[in-house]
C-alpha positions in Angstrom: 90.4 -165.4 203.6 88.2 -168.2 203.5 86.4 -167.4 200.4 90.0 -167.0 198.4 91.2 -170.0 199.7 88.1 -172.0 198.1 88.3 -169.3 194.9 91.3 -170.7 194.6 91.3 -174.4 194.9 88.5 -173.6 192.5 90.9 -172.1 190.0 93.3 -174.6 190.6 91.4 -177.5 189.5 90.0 -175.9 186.7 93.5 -175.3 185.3 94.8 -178.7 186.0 91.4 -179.8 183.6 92.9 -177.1 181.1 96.4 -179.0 181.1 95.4 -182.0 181.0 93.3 -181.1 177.8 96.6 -180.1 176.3 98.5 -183.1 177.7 96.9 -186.1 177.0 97.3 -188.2 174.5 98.7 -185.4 172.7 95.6 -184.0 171.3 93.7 -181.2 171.7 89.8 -180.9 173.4 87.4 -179.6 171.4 86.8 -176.7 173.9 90.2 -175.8 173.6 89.9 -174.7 169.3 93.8 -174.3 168.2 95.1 -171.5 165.8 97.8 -171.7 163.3 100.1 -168.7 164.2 103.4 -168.8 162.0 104.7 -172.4 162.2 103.0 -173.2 165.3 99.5 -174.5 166.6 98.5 -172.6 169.7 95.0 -172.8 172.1 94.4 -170.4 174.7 91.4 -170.9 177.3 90.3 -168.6 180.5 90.0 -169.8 184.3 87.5 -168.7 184.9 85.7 -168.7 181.9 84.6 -165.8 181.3 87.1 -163.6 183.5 85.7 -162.2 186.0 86.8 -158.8 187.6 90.8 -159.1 190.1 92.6 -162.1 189.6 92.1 -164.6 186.4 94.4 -167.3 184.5 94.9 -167.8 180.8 96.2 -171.5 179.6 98.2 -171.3 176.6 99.1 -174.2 174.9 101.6 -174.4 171.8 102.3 -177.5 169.3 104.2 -177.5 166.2 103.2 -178.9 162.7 103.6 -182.6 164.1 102.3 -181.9 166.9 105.2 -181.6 169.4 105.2 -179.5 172.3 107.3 -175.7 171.8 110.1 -175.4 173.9 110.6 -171.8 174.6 108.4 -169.3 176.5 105.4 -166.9 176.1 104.6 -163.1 176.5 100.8 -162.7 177.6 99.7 -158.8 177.6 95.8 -158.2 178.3 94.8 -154.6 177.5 91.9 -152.5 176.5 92.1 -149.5 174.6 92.1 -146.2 175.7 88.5 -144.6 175.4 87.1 -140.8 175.5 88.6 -139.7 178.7 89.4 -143.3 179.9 93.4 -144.0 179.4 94.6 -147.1 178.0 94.7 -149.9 181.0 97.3 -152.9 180.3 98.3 -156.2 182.5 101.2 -158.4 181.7 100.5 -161.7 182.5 102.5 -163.4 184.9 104.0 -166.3 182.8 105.1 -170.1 184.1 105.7 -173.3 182.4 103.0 -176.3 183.5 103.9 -178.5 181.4 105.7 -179.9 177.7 104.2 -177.0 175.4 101.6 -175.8 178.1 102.0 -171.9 179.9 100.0 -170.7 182.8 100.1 -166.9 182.6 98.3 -165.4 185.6 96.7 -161.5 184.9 94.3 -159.4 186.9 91.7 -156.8 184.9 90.3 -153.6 186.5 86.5 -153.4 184.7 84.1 -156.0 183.5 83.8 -155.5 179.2 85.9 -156.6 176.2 90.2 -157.5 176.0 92.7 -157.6 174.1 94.9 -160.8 174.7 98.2 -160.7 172.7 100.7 -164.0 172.7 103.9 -163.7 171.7 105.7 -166.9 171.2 109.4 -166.8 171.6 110.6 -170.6 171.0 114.5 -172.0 171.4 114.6 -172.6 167.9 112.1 -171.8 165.1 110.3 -168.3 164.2 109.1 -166.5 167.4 105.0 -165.8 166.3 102.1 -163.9 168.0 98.5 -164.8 168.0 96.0 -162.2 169.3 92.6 -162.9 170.7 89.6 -161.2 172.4 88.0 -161.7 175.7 84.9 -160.1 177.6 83.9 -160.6 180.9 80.4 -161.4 180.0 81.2 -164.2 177.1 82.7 -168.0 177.3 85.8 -168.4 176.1 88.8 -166.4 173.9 87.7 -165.1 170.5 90.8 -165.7 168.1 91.4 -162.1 166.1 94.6 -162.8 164.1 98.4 -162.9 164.2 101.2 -164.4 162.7 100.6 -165.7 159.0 100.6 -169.4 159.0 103.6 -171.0 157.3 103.3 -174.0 155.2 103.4 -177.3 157.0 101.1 -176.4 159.3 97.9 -178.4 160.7 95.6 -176.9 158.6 97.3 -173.2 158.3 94.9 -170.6 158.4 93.5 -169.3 155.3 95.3 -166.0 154.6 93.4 -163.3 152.6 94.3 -163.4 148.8 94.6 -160.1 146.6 90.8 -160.2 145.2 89.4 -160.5 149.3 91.9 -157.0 149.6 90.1 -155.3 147.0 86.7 -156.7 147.5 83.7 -154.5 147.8 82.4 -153.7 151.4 85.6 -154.3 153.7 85.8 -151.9 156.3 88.2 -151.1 159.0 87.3 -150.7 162.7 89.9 -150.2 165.5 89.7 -151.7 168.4 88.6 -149.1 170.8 85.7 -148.6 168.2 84.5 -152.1 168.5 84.7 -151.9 171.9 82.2 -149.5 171.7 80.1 -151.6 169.1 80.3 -154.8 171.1 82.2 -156.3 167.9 82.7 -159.9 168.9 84.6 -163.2 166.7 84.6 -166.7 166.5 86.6 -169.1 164.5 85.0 -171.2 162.1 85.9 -174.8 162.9 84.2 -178.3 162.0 81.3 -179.3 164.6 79.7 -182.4 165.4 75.8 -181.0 164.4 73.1 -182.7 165.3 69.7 -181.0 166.1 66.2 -181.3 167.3 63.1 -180.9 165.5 60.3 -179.7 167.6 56.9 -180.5 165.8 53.6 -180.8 167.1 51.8 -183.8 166.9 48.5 -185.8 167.4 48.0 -189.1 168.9 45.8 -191.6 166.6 44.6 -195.3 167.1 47.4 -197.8 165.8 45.6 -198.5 162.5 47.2 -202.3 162.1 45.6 -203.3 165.3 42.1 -202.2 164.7 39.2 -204.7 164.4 36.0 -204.5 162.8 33.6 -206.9 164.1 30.7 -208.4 161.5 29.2 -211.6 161.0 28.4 -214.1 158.0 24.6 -214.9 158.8 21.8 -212.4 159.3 19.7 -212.4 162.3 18.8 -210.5 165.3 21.2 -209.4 168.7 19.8 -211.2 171.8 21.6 -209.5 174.8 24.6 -206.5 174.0 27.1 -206.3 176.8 29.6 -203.3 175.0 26.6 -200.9 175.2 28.6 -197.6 174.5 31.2 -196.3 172.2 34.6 -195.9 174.2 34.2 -198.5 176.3 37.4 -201.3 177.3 36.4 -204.6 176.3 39.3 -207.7 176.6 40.4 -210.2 173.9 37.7 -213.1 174.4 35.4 -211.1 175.7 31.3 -211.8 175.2 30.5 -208.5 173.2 26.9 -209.4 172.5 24.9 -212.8 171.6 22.8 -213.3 168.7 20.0 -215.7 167.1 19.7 -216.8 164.0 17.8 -219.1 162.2 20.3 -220.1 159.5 22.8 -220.8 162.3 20.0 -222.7 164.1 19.2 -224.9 161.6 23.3 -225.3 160.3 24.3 -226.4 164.0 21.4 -228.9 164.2 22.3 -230.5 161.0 25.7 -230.9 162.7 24.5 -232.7 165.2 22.2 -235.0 163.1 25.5 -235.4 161.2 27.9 -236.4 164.1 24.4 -238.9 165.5 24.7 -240.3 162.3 28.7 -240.7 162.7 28.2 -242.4 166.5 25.9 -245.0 164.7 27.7 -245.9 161.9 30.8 -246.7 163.7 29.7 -250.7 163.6 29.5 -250.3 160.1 33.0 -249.2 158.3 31.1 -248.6 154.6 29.1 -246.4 156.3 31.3 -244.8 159.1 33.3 -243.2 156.5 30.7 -241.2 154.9 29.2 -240.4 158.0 32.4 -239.4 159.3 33.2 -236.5 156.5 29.6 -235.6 156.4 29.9 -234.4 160.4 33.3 -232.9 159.8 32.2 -231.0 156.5 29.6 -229.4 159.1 31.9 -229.0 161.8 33.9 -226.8 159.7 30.8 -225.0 157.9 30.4 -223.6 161.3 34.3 -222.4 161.9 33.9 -221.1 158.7 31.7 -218.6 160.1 33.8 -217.8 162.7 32.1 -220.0 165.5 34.8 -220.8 168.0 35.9 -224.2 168.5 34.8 -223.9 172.5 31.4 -223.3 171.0 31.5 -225.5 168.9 32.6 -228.6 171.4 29.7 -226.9 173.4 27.3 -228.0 171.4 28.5 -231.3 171.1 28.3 -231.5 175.0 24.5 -230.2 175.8 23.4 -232.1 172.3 21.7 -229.2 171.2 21.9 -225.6 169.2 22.8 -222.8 171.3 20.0 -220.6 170.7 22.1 -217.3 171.6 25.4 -217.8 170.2 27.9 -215.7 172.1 30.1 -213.4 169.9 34.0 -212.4 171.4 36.1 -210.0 170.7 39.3 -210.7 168.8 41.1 -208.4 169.8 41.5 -205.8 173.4 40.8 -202.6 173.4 38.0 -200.0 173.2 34.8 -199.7 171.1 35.7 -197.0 168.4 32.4 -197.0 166.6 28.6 -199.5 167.6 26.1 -199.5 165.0 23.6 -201.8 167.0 21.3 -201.9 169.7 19.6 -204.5 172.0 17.0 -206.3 169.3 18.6 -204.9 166.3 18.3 -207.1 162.7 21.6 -207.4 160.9 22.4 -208.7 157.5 25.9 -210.4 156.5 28.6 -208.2 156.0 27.1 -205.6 157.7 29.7 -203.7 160.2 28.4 -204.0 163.6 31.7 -202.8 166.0 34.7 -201.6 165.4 37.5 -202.1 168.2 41.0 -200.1 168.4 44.1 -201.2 171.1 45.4 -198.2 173.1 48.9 -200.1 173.5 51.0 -199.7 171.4 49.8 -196.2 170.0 50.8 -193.9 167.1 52.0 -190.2 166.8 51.2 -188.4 163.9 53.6 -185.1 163.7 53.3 -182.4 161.4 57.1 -181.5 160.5 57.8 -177.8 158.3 58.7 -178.2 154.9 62.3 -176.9 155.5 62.8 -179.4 158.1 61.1 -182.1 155.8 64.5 -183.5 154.3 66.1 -184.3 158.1 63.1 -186.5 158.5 64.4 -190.6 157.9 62.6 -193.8 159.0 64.3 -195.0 162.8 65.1 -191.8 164.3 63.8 -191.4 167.9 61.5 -189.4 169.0 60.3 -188.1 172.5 56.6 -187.1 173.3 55.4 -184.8 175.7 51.8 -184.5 176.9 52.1 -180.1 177.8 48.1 -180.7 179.2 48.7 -184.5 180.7 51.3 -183.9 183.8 52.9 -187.5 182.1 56.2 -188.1 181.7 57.9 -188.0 178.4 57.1 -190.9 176.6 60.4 -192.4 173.9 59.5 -193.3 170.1 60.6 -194.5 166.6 59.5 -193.1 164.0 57.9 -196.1 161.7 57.0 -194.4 158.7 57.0 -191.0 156.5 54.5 -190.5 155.0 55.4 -189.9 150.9 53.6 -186.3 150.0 53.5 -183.0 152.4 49.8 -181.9 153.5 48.0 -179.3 150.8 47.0 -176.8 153.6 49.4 -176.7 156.2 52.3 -177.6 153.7 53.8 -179.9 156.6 55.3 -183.6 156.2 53.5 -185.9 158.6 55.3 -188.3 160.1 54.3 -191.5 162.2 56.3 -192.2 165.4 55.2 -195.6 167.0 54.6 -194.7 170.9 54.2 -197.7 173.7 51.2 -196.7 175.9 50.9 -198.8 179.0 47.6 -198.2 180.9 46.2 -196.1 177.9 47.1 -192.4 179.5 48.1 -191.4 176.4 44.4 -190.7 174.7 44.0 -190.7 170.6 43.0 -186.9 169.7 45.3 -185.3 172.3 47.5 -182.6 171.3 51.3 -183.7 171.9 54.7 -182.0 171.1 57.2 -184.1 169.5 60.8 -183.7 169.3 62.8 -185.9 166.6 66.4 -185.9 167.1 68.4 -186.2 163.9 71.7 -188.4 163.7 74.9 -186.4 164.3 77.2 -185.2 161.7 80.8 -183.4 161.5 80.3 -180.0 159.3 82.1 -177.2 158.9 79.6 -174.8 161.3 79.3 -171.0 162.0 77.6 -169.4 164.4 73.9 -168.6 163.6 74.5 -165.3 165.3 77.1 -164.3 162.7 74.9 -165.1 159.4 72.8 -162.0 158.1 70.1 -162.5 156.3 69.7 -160.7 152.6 67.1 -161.9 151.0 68.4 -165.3 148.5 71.7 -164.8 150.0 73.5 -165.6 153.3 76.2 -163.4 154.1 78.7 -163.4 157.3 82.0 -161.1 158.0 85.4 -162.5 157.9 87.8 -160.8 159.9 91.0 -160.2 157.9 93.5 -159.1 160.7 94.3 -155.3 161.7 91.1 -154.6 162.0 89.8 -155.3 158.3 86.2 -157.4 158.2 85.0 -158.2 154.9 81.4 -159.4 154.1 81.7 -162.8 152.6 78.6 -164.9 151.1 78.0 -168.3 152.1 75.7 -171.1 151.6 74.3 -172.6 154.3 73.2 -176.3 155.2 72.2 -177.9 158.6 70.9 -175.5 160.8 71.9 -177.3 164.5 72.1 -176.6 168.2 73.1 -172.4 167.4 75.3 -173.2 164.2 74.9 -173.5 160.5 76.2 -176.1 158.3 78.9 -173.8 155.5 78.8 -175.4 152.2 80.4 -172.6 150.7 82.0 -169.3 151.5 84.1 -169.9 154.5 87.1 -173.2 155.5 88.6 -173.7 158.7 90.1 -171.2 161.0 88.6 -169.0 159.3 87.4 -165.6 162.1 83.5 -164.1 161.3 81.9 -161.6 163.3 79.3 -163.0 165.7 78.3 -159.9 167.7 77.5 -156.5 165.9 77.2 -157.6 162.6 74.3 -155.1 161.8 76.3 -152.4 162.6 79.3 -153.6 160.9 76.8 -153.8 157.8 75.7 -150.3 157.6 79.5 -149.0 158.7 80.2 -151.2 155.2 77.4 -149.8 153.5 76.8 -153.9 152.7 73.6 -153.0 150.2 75.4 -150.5 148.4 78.5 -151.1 148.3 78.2 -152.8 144.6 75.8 -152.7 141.7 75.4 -156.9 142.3 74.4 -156.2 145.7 
């Protein structure tokens, strides 16, 4: 007793959610698709979804062409068809208004598998209609089959099956006990907010903007080396090694003859002038070759050259690449270290050619380390690069990654998922869309049992649907489930000379 008194709060509440998706505002949720039948717009969804087995609820709700609530009352009948020795097994719903336009029919099923759910729609005034639907016990939500033509003035009326889809090749008819058998299940077509999810993998590479290459312009000889290995962290300011140097010897004592020779000719203004620009000119000989000014005001203080001069890194980071040792001779120019920051860090990912077009400049990105135990890390991606790669025939793509405390290291393996901005597009299940070689081709369902094989093109291929192009509009029903054994029951490749 317990258990059915919770079982059905439970099925309460979820049927007040399903009213008050027909309710408010007077619009319709997106989990609730509506179906033109005749003049009228009707939604049907399950509590619980799926049935189970005993007692279930189906919500029907029923709007006319502006959207008005029908004033009338419904006929629910759930039935499956009698099979082999199994007779036919029915349940009429037990019907009640909740609401302007909404009906609560209550129904119990004997066996787990596939329904039918017919609607009958018997207003006050206006055309009585019928819409007919599917349901299984293993599947979310009712599969809309057919019913009533749509009349004109409808919300978008159901596109009705013209002479040439009659008499097209292929179109075969199945009853429904036979596609119980089959496992034959439908979906309407309907327009989907797509968006999807590129998993690529990807390698993490040194930020090339913020690399430095350290190398001097004088020759001489390194004193003392203090980054002694490749890979170590060295900080901006940092004493990377000291040097000697006899031009820079002799071009810091002629800066302090030059600024002895300023002091003493400041009694003299003729001469204090000269003096003065002859001590900055050397001053500034020695920024020039990248002496700091610290050092510089140094040597000012102690009055004489610094023998060793003490050479900083610009920049923090680690030593990607040393090319000296202690009492190594170096010549200008010459490339001594190179230094690489680990914060902020790039992602280079490798994206397929057939996902290459959904690629833009902004999206976000997240990383995952599968080897590192880190948490997902969040990116941009800065740049696409403007050709795809010879070999792997992949577009790389650079996704800017912060890195605090450098865990993420440049050469590890990462997967990369870039989320593409959402779209509304008329979508169709990917399970409904068989495969023939240049073509795409899908199943409408043209009432009393008729499917048809249709060809489509496709677009955006997102979260289990495909973008429809072509082929297929609104409210239109294809075959999701079974669709390989509808093929061959059409004879699909055969079935014309085009095919």
């Amino acid at each position: 007793m317990i258990r059915r008194r919770r079982w059905t709060t439970g099925l309460a509440a979820g049927v007040s959610g399903l009213l008050l998706w027909g309710c408010s505002g007077g619009g319709v949720s997106a989990n609730l698709p509506m179906q033109n039948v005749g003049p009228w717009s009707v939604g049907a969804g399950s509590v619980p979804d799926p049935p189970r087995v005993g007692d279930n609820t189906i919500v029907v709700v029923v709007r006319d062409a502006s959207g008005k609530p029908m004033r009338g009352s419904v006929d629910v009948m759930v039935s499956m068809a009698a099979m082999g020795s199994m007779v036919r097994m029915e349940s009429r719903g037990k019907v009640s208004a909740s609401g302007p336009g909404v009906y609560r029919a209550s129904y119990g099923i004997a066996m787990g598998g596939e329904w039918d759910v017919e609607i009958q729609l018997r207003p006050d005034s206006g055309p009585p209609a019928e819409a007919r639907y599917r349901i299984s016990t293993s599947i979310p939500g009712l599969s809309f089959v057919g019913g009533t033509p749509a009349t004109v003035g409808g919300n978008a009326p159901t596109p009705q099956p013209n002479a040439a889809q009659e008499s097209a090749p292929g179109i075969v008819s199945i009853d429904a006990a036979r596609r119980q058998s089959l496992g034959i299940r439908t979906e309407a077509v309907q327009v989907r907010d797509l968006a999807t999810t590129l998993r690529a993998p990807g390698r993490v590479a040194y930020d090339e903007s913020r690399q430095a290459e350290i190398s001097l312009k004088f020759g001489g000889w390194i004193r003392s080396l203090f980054a002694r290995v490749t890979g170590q962290t060295v900080r901006r300011g940092e004493v990377l090694f000291t040097v000697y140097s006899p031009e820079l010897w002799s071009a810091q004592q002629e800066f302090l003859e030059a600024q002895h020779a300023a002091n003493a000719a400041r009694s003299t203004p003729t001469l204090d002038s000269s003096s003065g620009s002859l001590a900055q000119a050397s001053r500034e000989r020695l920024m020039l070759w990248d002496i700091s000014a610290s050092e510089v005001d140094s040597i000012v203080r102690s009055d004489k050259p610094i023998e060793s001069m003490p050479i900083r890194s610009p920049v923090s980071g680690v030593v990607t690449e040393k090319n000296i040792v202690e009492g190594s001779a170096f010549t200008p120019g010459q490339t001594l270290f190179r230094l690489a920051q680990l914060d902020p860090i790039w992602v280079i990912a490798s994206v397929s050619q057939q996902d290459a077009p959904l690629v833009r400049t902004g999206m976000g990105a997240l990383v995952r380390d599968p080897y590192g135990g880190t948490s997902a890390r969040r990116g941009t991606v800065s740049f696409v690069y403007p050709s795809l790669d010879s070999l792997t025939r992949t577009l790389q793509v650079r996704v800017a990654v912060a890195n605090p405390g450098g865990r993420l290291q440049p050469g590890t393996f990462v997967d990369v998922d870039l989320v593409t901005p959402q779209v509304r597009r008329l979508a169709v299940p990917e399970s409904a869309v068989l495969p023939t070689g240049k073509r795409a081709v899908v199943f409408v369902d043209l009432g009393d049992g008729r499917l048809a094989p249709r060809d489509v093109e496709l677009g955006l291929r997102a979260g289990g649907y495909y973008e429809v192009r072509t082929g297929l509009q609104a409210g239109e029903v294809v075959v999701t489930s079974g669709n390989f054994l509808v093929a061959s029951e059409s004879k699909l490749r055969s079935a014309a000379q085009k095919w």
